[in-house]
C-alpha positions in Angstrom: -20.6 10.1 19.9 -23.5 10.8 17.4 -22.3 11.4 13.9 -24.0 14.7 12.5 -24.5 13.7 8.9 -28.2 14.4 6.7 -28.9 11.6 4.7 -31.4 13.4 2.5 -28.6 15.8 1.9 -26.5 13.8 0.1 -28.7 11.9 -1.9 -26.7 8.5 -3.8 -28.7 7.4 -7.7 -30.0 3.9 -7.8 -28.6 3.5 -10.9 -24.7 3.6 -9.3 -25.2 0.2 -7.0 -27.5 -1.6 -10.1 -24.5 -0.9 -12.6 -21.5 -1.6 -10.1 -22.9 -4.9 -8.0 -22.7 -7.4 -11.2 -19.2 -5.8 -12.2 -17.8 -6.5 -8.8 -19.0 -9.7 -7.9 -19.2 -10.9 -11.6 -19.8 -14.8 -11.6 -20.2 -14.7 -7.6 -23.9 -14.4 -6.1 -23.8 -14.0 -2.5 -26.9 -15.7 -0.4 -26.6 -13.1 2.1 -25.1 -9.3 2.5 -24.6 -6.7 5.2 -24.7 -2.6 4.4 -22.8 -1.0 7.3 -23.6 2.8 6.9 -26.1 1.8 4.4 -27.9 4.8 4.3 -31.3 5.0 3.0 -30.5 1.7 1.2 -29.7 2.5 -2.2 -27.0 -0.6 -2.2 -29.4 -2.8 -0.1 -32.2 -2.5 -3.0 -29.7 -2.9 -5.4 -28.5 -6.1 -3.9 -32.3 -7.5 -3.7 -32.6 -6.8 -7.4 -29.7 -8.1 -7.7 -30.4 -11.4 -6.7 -29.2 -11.7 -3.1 -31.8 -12.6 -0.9 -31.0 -12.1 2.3 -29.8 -8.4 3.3 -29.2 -6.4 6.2 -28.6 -2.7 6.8 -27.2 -0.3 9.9 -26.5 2.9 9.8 -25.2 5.6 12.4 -28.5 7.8 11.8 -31.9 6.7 12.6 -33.7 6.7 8.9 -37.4 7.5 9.0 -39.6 4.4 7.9 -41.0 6.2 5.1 -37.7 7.3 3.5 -35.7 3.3 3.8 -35.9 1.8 0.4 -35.6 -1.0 2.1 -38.2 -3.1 4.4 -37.2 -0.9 8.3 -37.1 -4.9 8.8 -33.8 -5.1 7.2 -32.3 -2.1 9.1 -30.5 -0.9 12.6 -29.7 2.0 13.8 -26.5 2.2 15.6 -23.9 4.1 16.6 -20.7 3.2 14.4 -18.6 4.5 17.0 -19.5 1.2 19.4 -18.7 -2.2 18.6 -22.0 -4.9 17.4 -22.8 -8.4 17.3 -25.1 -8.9 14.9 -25.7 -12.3 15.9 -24.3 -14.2 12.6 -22.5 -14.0 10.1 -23.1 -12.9 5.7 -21.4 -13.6 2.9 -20.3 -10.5 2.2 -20.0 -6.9 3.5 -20.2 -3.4 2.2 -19.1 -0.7 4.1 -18.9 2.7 1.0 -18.0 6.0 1.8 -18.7 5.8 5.6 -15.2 5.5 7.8 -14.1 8.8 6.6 -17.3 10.4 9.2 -16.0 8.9 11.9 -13.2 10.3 13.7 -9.4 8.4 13.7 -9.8 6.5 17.0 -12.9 4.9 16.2 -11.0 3.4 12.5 -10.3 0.3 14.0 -13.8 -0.5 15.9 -15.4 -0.2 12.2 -12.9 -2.2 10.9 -13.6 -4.9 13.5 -17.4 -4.5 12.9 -16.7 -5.5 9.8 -14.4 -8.3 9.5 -16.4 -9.9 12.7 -19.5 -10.3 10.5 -17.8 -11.7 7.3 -14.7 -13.0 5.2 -15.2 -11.0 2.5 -15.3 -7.2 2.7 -16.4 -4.5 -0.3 -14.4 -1.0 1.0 -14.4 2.7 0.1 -13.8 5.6 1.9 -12.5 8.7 1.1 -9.2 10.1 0.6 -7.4 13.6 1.9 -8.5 16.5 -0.5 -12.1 14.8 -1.1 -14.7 17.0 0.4 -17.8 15.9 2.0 -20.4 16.2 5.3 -18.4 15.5 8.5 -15.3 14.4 6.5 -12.7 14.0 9.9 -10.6 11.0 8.8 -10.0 11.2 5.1 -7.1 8.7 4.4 -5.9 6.9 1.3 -6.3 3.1 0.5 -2.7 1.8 2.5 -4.4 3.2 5.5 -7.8 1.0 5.9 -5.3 -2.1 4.0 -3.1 -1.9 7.1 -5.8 -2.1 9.5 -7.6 -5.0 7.4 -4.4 -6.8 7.5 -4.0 -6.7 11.1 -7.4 -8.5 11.2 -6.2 -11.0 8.7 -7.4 -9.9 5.4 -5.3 -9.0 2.4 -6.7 -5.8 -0.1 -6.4 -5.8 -3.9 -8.3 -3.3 -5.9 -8.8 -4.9 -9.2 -12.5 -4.2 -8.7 -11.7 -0.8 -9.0 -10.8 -0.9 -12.6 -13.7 -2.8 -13.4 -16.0 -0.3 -12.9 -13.5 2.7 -13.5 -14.8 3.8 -16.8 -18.4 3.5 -15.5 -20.1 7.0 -15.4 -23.3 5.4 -14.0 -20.9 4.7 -11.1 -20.7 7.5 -8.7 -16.5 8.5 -9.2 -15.6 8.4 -5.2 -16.7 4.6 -5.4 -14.9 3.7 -8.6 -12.2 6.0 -7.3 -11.7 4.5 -3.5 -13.1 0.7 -3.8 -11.1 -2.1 -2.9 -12.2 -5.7 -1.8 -10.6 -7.5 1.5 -10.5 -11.0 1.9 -9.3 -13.2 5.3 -6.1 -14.6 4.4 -4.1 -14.4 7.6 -1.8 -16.7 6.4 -0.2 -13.7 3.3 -2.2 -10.2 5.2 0.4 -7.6 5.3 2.1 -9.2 2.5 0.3 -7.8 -0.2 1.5 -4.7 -2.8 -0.3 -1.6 -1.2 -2.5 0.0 -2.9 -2.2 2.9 -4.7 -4.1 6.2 -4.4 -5.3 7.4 -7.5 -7.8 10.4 -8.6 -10.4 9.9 -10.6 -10.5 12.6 -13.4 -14.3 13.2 -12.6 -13.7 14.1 -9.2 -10.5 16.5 -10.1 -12.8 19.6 -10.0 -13.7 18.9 -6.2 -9.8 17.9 -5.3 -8.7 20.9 -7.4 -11.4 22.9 -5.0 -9.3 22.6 -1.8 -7.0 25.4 -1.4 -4.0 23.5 -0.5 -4.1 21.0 -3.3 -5.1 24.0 -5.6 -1.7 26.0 -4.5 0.0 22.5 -4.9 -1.2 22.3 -8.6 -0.3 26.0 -9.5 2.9 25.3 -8.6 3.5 22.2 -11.1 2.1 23.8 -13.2 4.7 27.4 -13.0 8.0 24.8 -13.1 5.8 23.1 -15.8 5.9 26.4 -17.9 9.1 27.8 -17.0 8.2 30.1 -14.8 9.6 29.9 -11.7 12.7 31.7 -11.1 16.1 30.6 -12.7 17.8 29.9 -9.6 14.6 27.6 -8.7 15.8 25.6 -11.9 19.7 25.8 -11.4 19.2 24.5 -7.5 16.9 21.5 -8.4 19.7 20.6 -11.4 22.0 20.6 -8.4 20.4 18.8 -5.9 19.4 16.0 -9.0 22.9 15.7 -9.7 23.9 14.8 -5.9 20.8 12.2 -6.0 22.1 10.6 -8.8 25.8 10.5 -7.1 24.1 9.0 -4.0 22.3 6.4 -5.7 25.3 5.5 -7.7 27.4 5.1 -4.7 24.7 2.3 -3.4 24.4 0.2 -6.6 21.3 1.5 -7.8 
């Protein structure tokens, strides 16, 4: 399966991976890192200047020499749909904005690509409502977190709030980003994380038709104006809850 997605269309800053690698790795320097769906290798230069010295990229679309930003040394291309043994192993991974282009049955096999290369893994991808080339498998956080705990890793996002308020930052990373690390002994046994919206990328979620009709409506009971038998139904129906949950002990 070949992936139709145009790099050059969808062109990520620089800047975003030179402002976000020190706040997410902060005292930690990684000797080595892998890019899966790196791109034109905006991340992989980053990581160079950076400081890591040994990088790697691959990527489901066959970049032209003259566009990598990156030595075509450091980069495969290869379908994301397959599994790939890279022949060793990196400190760290990076795998941003990329599972959502590939469709639900192939999750797991870029999961495994993944945690088969490394311990520690730096995540994004992109939630329902976020709009994008070849979007077909647009989940939130708890999705990828259960599939990385079944490989053994536990997911916190703490990174995410580090570089939350960074407008440098492209908002779908500091939106989506999480870090997984192998733990098998406590995977699964971690809070799950929440899905959140970044206020910079409201406009684009606001965008979708759906999401758009499901914010009018707040917005009506909000103001008063839905229909006063809207308002004397939901009293009701709160009034039971609360009797049902009182009946339990909570």
């Amino acid at each position: 399966m070949q992936v139709d997605y145009d790099h050059q269309k969808n062109l990520h800053t620089e800047n975003g991976p030179r402002a976000a690698l020190p706040l997410i790795f902060g005292d930690w320097k990684p000797n080595s890192l892998l890019d899966v769906g790196c791109g034109l290798g905006t991340w992989l230069k980053a990581a160079v200047e950076f400081g890591i010295p040994d990088i790697f990229g691959i990527d489901g679309v066959d970049i032209p020499k003259d566009k990598l930003l990156i030595s075509s040394d450091l980069f495969q291309q290869h379908n994301l749909t397959l599994p790939i043994d890279l022949g060793r192993r990196f400190d760290v991974a990076l795998c941003l904005e990329v599972a959502e282009h590939l469709d639900e049955i192939f999750a797991k096999n870029i999961v495994k690509i993944l945690t088969s290369h490394t311990d520690v893994v730096i995540f994004s991808a992109a939630p329902p409502w976020q709009t994008g080339q070849h979007h077909v498998n647009c989940q939130h956080p708890a999705y990828w977190q259960s599939l990385f705990n079944e490989a053994g890793f536990t997911c916190f996002d703490e990174v995410r709030w580090r570089i939350w308020n960074h407008s440098e930052i492209e908002p779908w990373y500091r939106q989506n980003i999480f870090i997984a690390k192998r733990n098998s002994s406590e995977s699964g046994q971690e809070e799950r994380i929440k899905a959140v919206v970044h206020p910079e990328l409201l406009p684009v979620i606001e965008g979708d038709v759906k999401f758009k009709s499901y914010i009018e409506r707040v917005k009506q009971i909000e103001d008063g104006a839905m229909p006063v038998e809207w308002y004397l139904r939901a009293l009701v129906q709160g009034f039971k809850s609360k009797l049902a949950r009182n009946s339990v002990g909570l």
